[in-house]
N, C-alpha and C positions, 0 to 999 in steps of 0.2 A: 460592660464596665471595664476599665481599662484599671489594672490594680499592680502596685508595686510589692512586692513581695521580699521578707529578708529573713535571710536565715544565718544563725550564728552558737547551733545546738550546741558543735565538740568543737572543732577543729576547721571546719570551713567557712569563712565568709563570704556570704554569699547576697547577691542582688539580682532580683530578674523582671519583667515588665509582659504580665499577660490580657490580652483580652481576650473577655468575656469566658473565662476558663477554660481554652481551646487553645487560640493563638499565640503565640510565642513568639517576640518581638525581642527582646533581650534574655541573656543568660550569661551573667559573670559570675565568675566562682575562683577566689584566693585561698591556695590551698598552702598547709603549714609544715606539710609532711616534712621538709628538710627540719626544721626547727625540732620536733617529734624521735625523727628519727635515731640519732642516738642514745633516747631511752628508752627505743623499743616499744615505746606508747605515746599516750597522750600525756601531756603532764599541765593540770587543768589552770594552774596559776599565769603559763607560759600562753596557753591557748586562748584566756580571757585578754592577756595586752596584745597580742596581736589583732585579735578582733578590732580593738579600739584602734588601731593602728591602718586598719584596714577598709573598716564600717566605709568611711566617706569617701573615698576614691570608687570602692566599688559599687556603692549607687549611682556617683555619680557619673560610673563607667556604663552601669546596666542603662540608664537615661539618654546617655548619650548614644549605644549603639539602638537603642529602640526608636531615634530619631527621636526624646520627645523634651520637654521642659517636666520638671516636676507639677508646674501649672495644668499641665495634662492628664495628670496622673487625678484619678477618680475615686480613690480606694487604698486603702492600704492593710496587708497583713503581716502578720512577723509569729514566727516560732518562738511558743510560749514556752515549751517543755514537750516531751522528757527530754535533760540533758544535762549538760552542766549547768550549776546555777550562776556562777560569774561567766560564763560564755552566754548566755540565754538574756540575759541584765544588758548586757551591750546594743544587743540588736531592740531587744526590746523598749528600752531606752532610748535609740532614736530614733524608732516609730512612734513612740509616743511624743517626741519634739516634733517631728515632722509634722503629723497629725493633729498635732494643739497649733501649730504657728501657721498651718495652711487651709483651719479648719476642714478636716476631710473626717469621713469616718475613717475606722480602725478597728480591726480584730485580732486577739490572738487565737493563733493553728497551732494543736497536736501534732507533733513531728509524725507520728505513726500513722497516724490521718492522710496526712502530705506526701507520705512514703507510695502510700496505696492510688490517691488519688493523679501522680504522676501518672499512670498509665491515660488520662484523658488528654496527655500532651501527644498521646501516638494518632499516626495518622487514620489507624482502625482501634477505637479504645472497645471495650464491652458495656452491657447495657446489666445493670442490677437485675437479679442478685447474683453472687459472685463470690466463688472462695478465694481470699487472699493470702501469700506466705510473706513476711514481713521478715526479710533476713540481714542484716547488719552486723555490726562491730557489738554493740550493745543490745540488739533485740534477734530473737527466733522464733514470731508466733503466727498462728494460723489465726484467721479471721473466716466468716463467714459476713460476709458484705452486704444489705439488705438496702441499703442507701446512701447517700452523704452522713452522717454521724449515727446511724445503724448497723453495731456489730453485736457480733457474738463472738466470741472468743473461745476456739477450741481446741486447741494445744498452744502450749509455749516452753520453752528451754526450762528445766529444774536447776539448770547447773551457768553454766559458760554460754553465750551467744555463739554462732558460728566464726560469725568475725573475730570474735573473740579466740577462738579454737586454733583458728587459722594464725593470728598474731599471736600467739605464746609458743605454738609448735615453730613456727620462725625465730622467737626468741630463741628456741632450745637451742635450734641447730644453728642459731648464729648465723645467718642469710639475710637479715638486714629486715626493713620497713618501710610500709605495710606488707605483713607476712601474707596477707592472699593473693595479693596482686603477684608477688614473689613465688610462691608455692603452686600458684594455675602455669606461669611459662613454666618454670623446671617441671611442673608436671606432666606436659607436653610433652618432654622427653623421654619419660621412665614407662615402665610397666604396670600398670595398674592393676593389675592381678598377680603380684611375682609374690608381694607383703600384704599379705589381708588385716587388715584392722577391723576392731569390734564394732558392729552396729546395736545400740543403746534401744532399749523398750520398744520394742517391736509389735510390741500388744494395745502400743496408747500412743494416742497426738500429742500427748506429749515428748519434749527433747531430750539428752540427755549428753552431753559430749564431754564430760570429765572421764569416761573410761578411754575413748580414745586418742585423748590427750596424754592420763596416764601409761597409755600403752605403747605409745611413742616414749615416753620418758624411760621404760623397762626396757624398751630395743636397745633407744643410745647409751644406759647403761652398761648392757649386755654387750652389746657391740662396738661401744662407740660413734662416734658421729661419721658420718660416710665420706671416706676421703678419698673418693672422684665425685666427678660432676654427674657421673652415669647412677652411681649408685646411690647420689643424694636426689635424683630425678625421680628413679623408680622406690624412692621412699615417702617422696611426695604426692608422687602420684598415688599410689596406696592410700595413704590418709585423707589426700582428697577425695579417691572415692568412696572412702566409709562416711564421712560429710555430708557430700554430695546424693549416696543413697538415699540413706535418712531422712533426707530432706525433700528427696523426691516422691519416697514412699509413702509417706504423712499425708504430704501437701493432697495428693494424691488419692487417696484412701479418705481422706476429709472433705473431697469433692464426691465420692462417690456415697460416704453415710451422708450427706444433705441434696445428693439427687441432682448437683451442679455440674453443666454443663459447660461451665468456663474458669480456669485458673489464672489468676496474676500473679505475677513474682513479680517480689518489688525490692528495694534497700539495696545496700552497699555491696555485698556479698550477690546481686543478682547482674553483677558484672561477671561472674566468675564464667570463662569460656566453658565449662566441662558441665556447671551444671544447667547453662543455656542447653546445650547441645542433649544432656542427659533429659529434662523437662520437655524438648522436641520431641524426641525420640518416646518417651512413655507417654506424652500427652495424646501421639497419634496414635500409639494402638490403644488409647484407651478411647478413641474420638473425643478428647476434651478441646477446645477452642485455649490458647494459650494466647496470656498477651504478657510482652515481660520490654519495659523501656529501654529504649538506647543507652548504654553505658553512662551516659555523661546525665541521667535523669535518674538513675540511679544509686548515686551518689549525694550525700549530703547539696540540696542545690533551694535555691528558694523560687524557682521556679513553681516546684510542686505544691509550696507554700500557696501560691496566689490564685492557682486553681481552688485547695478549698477555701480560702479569703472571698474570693471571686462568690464564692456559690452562698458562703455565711453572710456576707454585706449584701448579694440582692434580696434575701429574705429579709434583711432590715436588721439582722444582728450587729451592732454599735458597743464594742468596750468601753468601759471605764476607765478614765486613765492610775487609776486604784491598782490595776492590774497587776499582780507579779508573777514571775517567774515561775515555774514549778518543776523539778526534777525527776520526778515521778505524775505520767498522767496516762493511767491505762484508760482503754478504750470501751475495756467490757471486762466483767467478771466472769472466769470460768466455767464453761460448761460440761457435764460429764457425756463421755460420748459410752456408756456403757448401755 
């Protein structure tokens, strides 16, 4: 099935064109970041009219580099939620136009679903079951993968998402936006061992990253904000790797209480170069099989979307165009891993 895909959670509009949930024929993605940027976040009223602003050009940019007509297109899915609810209403919206005026079917996809299921766009994906870490702006949870809409959910953040973590600690120190993208290059430069920061609940899958938020905020108190570039590097790099462990330890430790042999990393944050390389590095002396997407699959994209579209329309799953939006759509209720 050849399926159009659209995404427009936060901040990215997005279009892409996959067959049969493998192939990758288009992938357009309008990003807002400069609009964003000088407040340091998303500002969710600015990121819904962009959307709108954007929707049409870029399907009918993903259509066109896929070589096809919309007459082609067999399927359609769009990102229902979690996310913003005026940014989520746009795309949704004109999948549901598209969808009634072409009669096609139509689904909507869990962003967190879509997050996990991008690894079946890599050229080596894994085979079920499978532990997944789901690390973003807004999300930090561990999955245990059992099938296409089969989780279990066994740790997730109490506090702050990593991405989250990453973009406030940038706010602090004034370095601009997106603070991870910013904070992985300057961290490249410094010493990662010179500033140790606290790593949060070490006993549970579950997150926790408001201590080492606050404890960056007690440095530059104490200190000040670092005025070289050497010594804002080796401050980065330090809170990167208290981030980056945590996240590797869990993920980690979560594949070995369910006996799994294979870890995904997935979401926005699983572009970060240190903790690709750190997840190399622990996955092989732990012999786990690692599969973690190309940078650009990583990122809010609606490619990921149309992989699970792809696999919920050949089973015959058909929306309603009743459908709305939802801002909150977990995947699975907590499990204790005591």
């Amino acid at each position: 099935m050849i399926v159009l895909g659209i995404e427009s959670s936060c901040d990215e509009t997005a279009a892409a064109v996959v067959r049969d949930g493998r192939i990758l024929l288009s992938n357009v993605i309008a990003s807002q970041i400069k609009d964003h940027s000088k407040y340091g976040g998303v500002v969710p009223e600015i990121a819904s009219r962009k959307h709108m602003e954007a929707i049409v050009p870029v399907i009918l940019q993903a259509l066109d580099d896929a070589g096809m007509e919309l007459s082609d297109i067999e399927g359609i899915a769009v990102t229902r939620g979690p996310g913003l609810v005026g940014s989520l209403l746009v795309g949704l919206s004109v999948a549901k136009a598209l969808a009634f005026s072409r009669r096609l079917p139509w689904v909507g996809v869990n962003h967190l679903e879509a997050h996990i299921a991008s690894v079946f766009l890599n050229e080596k994906a894994p085979v079920f079951p499978f532990v997944a870490l789901v690390v973003s702006g807004g999300h930090t949870n561990i999955y245990y993968v059992e099938n296409f809409g089969v989780f279990t959910l066994l740790g997730q953040t109490r506090d702050d998402a990593a991405g989250e973590a990453f973009d406030k600690a940038a706010k602090l120190l004034d370095i601009g936006y997106p603070g991870g993208m910013i904070i992985d290059n300057l961290a490249k430069e410094g010493n990662r061992n010179l500033l140790p920061f606290p790593r949060a609940m070490r006993d549970s899958l579950d997150f926790s990253f408001s201590g080492v938020k606050t404890s960056l905020l007690v440095h530059v108190k104490k200190h000040g904000k670092p005025s070289s570039r050497q010594d804002l590097a080796h401050l980065a790099a330090g809170y990167q790797e208290a981030i980056v462990d945590v996240l590797v330890e869990k993920t980690l430790k979560a594949a070995e209480l369910k006996s799994a042999t294979q870890v995904v990393v997935c979401g926005g944050v699983a572009s970060n170069s240190r903790l690709r390389e750190h997840f190399a590095e622990r996955s092989a002396e732990d012999g786990i099989d690692l599969f973690i997407p190309p940078p650009v699959l990583c990122t809010d994209n609606a490619a990921m979307v149309a992989v699970v579209g792809e696999n919920l329309l050949s089973r015959g799953k058909i929306d309603e165009f009743s459908l709305n939006a939802v801002s909150r759509w977990p995947l699975d209720l907590p499990l204790s891993v005591e």
